[in-house]
N, C-alpha and C positions, 0 to 999 in steps of 0.2 A: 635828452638822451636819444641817442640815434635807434634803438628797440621799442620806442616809444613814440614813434614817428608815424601820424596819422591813426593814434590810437586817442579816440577822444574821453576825456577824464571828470570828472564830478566830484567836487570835493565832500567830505559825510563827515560826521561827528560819532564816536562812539567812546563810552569811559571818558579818559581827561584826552583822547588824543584827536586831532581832525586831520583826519589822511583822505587819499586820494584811490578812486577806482573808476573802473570802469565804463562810462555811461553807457548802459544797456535802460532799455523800459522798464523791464521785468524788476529791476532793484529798485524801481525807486517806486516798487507794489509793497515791496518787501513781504510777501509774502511765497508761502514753502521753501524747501531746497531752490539751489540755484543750479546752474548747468554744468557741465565739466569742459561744454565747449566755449565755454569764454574766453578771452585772447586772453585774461589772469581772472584767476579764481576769485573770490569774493563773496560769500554767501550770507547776508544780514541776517538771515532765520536762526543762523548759530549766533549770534548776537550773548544771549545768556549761556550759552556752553564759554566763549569767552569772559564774558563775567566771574565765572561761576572759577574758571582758571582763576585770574587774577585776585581773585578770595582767596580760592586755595592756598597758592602761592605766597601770602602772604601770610597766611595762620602759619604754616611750615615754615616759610622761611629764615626766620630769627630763630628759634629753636633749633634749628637741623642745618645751619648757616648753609643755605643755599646763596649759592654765590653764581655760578654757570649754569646757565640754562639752554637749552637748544632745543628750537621748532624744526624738522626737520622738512616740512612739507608745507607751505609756509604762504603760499598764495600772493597776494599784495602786503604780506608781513605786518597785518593790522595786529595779529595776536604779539607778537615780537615786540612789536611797538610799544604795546601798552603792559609787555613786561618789564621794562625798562625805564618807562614814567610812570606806573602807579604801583613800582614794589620796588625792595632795598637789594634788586639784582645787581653785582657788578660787569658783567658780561654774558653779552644773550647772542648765539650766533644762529641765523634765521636761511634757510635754507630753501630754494625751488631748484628743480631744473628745466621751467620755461626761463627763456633769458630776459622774458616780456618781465615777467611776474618780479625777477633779480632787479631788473630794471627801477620797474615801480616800487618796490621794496625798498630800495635804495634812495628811489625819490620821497619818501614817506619818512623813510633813517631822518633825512636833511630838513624835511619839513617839523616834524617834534622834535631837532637839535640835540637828538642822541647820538654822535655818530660816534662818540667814544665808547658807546656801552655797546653797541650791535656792530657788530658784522656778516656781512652780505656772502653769500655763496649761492653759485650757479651749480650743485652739482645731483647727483643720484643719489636720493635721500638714505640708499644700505650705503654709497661711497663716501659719505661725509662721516655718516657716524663711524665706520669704521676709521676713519682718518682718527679720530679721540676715541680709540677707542683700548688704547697704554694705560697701564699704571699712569697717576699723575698727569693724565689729559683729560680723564674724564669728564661728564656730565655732574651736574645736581640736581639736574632735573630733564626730563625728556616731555614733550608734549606731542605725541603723536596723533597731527589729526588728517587722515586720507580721505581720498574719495572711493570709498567703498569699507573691503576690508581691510584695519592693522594687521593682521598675524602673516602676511609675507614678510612684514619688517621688525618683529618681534625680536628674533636675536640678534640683531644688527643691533635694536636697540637695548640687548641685555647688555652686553659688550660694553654698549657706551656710555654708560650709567653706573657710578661709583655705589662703595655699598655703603647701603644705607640711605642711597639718593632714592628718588620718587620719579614714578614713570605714569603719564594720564594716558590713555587711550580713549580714541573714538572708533566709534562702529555704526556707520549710514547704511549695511547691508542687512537692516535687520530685518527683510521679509526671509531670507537666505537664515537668521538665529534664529526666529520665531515659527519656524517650518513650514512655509511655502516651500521650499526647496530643500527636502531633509537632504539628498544625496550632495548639491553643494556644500549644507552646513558640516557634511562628513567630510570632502574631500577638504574645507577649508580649515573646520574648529576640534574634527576628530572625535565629533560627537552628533547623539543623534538626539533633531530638538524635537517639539510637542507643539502642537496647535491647541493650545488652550487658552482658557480666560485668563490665565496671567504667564504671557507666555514671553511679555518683556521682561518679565525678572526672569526666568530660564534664560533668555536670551545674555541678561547680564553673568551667570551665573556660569554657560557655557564658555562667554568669552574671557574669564579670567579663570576658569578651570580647565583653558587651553592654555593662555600664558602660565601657568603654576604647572604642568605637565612640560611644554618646553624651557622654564628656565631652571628647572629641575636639574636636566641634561650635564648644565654647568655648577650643579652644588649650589644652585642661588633659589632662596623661599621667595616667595610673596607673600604681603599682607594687603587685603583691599584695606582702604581710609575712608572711601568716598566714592558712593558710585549711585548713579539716576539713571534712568530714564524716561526723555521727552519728545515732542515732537517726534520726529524722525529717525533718531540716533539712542545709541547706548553710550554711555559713558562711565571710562572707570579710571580710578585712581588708585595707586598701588607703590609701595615704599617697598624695597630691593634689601634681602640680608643676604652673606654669603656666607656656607658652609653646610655639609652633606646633612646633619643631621637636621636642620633648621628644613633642607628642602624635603626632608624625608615626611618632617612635622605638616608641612605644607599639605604634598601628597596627600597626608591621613585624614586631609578635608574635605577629599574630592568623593565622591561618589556617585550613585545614581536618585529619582525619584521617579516612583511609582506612580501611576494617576488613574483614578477608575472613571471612566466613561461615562457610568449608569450614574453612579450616586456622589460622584466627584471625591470618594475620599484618596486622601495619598500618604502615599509611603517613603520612607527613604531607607536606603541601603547604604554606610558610607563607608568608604574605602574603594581599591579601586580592582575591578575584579576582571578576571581573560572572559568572562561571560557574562553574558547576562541572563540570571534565574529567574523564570516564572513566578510569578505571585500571584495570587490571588487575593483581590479585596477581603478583609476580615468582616465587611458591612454585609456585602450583596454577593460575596460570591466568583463575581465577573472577573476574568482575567484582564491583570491591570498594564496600562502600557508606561514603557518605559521610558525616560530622558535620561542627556546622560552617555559620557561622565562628564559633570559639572563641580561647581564647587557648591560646598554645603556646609560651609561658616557662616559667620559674619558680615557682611555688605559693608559695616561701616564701622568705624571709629569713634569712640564719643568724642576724646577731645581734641581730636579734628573736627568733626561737625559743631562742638561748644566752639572753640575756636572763629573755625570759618562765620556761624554767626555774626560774634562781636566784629567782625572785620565788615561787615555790610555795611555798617554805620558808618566809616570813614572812607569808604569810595563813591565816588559818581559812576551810579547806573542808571540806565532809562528803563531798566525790565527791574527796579528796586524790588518792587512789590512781588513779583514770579520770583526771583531769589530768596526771599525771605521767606514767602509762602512755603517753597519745596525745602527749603533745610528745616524749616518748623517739623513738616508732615515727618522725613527722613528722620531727626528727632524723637518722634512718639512714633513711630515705625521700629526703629532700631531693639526698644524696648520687648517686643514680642518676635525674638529670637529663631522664627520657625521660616523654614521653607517655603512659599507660594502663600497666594492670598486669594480670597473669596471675590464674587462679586454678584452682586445682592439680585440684577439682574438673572443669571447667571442658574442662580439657588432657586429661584421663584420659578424659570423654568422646567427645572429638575424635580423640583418637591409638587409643582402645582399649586403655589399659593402665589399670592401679592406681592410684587417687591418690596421691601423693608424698606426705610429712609439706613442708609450706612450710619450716621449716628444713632440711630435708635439702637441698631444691633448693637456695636461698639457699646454703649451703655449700659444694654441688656447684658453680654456676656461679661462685662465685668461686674457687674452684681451677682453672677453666679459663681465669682471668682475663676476665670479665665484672662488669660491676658488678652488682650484686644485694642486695636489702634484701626485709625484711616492708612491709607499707602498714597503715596505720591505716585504709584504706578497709574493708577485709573480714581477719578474723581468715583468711580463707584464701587471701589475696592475694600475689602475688610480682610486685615491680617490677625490672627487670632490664633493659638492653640488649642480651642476646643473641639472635637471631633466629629464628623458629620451628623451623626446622630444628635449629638446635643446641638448642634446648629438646625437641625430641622424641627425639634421640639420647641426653639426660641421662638424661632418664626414661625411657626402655628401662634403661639402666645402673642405674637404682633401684630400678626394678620384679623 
């Protein structure tokens, strides 16, 4: 292919497919993010965000007959690919608008022998979806994964997503979610984040209680199914219903959370309000700062995460073990239904004691009947609803 001319290539294995990229040094470290200036994108470190797709995809998709799927933003169309060999997709259309990347996309279609299920397109990832974006051309599924932030391309992709389909997002700006940068996370997410100890799940929290505020707009709810964060990135997965009162339901999920500085207890306010009212910690007093507005339901789905499970077991992955780890943790996470989590570090500097072992607490506070689990947020994380007071009591008792 003439786009492809003096662009030298390395062939890689990933899932059941072996496609072709780039040959750069840097990939074949395989380690961290990759660059944005490569002649076609390609970034191994998302390796398990792609896994963790074609799980997905596949627990949903016999249930919710997903049939059409579309990568809008689509790099060397490794994720495309492996929609179409390891799930029961009839048509996957895999999208860039470098003509390198269309190029190689294409050379990748011919090399796993799908070219009946994928099609190639050179265009502007809002112009393509808007092109399905009629009754009866729709999507069944959207995979938006950019380089930075989603939410420029959010109603592009509300539009092109049939209801009932399922939309995944990624998010690599998350110093911008997790408040190095409150004033961009305002101009971007419409919300203002918090620097704290679990400030990836705010992050998660923000970016889908900014899509559930703009797909509102159009009478369309959201429910998240499935949402992590790892390495670098946030990641959420969300199934599309339409009609006013469904988005109204949505809305009533969104609110703010409180956080106290001093003593780390928080608060949640939920609904969604033209101000934001002062509070004051009911522990210590201090006025408590705010996140927000985020979403403040549920993260996950059980029988999607039961679901995506059993599906591990019948695909080749090379990060098995990272896959099964993180829906286990997400699993006994989900069960302790509260906003933000602990971290044992975190606590031992606040109170002046020891740090805990995170299973010891976890143990401890369920014996005193509290809920309590580990987080896949941070290996040193405890998600719990017991309130800081009985958290500092526990940990005297440990220490």
């Amino acid at each position: 292919m003439e786009e492809l001319q003096g662009l030298p290539l390395v062939e890689v294995e990933e899932g059941s497919v072996r496609f072709y990229v780039p040959e750069v040094e840097a990939l074949r470290r395989r380690k961290g993010p990759s660059t944005a200036r490569l002649p076609v994108f390609y970034n191994p470190a998302m390796e398990l965000n792609r896994d963790l797709a074609v799980v997905f995809l596949r627990a949903v998709g016999g249930a919710h007959r997903v049939k059409r799927v579309c990568e809008p933003m689509a790099g060397c169309g490794v994720r495309g690919v492996r929609f179409a060999v390891e799930t029961e997709v009839e048509w996957v259309a895999v999208n860039d608008l470098n003509p390198k990347a269309a190029a190689l996309t294409k050379l990748n279609v011919e090399k796993a022998g799908v070219e009946g299920k994928v099609s190639v397109f050179s265009l502007d990832a809002e112009e393509l979806l808007c092109r399905f974006s009629a009754p009866g051309k729709r999507f069944d599924f959207v995979d938006l994964d950019p380089y930075g932030s989603p939410a420029p391309y959010l109603d592009s992709c509300f539009r092109a997503v049939r209801r009932g389909g399922f939309l995944a997002l990624t998010a690599t700006d998350t110093a911008t979610l997790c408040g190095v940068n409150p004033k961009a996370c305002l101009r971007k997410y419409g919300a203002k984040p918090l620097k704290t100890e679990y400030c990836h799940e705010l992050a998660v929290r923000i970016l889908v209680g900014a899509a559930v505020r703009l797909a509102a707009r159009r009478d369309i709810a959201l429910k998240p199914l499935f949402t992590y964060s790892t390495d670098h990135y946030v990641r959420v997965y969300l199934q599309m219903f339409k009609g006013a009162r469904k988005a109204d339901e949505a809305l009533s999920m969104l609110g703010l959370l409180y956080h106290c500085l001093r003593c780390l207890s928080r608060h949640t306010l939920q609904g969604l309000k033209p101000y934001h009212p002062a509070v004051k910690c009911g522990e210590c007093g201090l006025s408590m700062e705010a996140a927000g507005p985020l979403w403040l339901g549920s993260l996950w789905h059980r029988e999607t995460v039961e679901a995506m499970e059993a599906e591990l077991s019948k695909v080749k992955l090379r990060r098995l073990k990272e896959a099964r780890s993180l829906l286990a943790k997400v699993r006994l996470e989900m069960e302790v239904d509260v906003p933000g989590y602990y971290t044992v570090d975190r606590l031992a500097e606040v109170f002046h004691s020891p740090p805990a072992s995170p299973v010891r607490l976890v143990k401890a506070l369920r014996k005193e009947g509290f809920k309590a689990s580990l987080t896949h947020f941070t290996p040193q994380g405890v998600r719990t609803d017991a309130p800081v007071k009985i958290l500092r009591r526990i940990l005297a008792g440990l220490s």
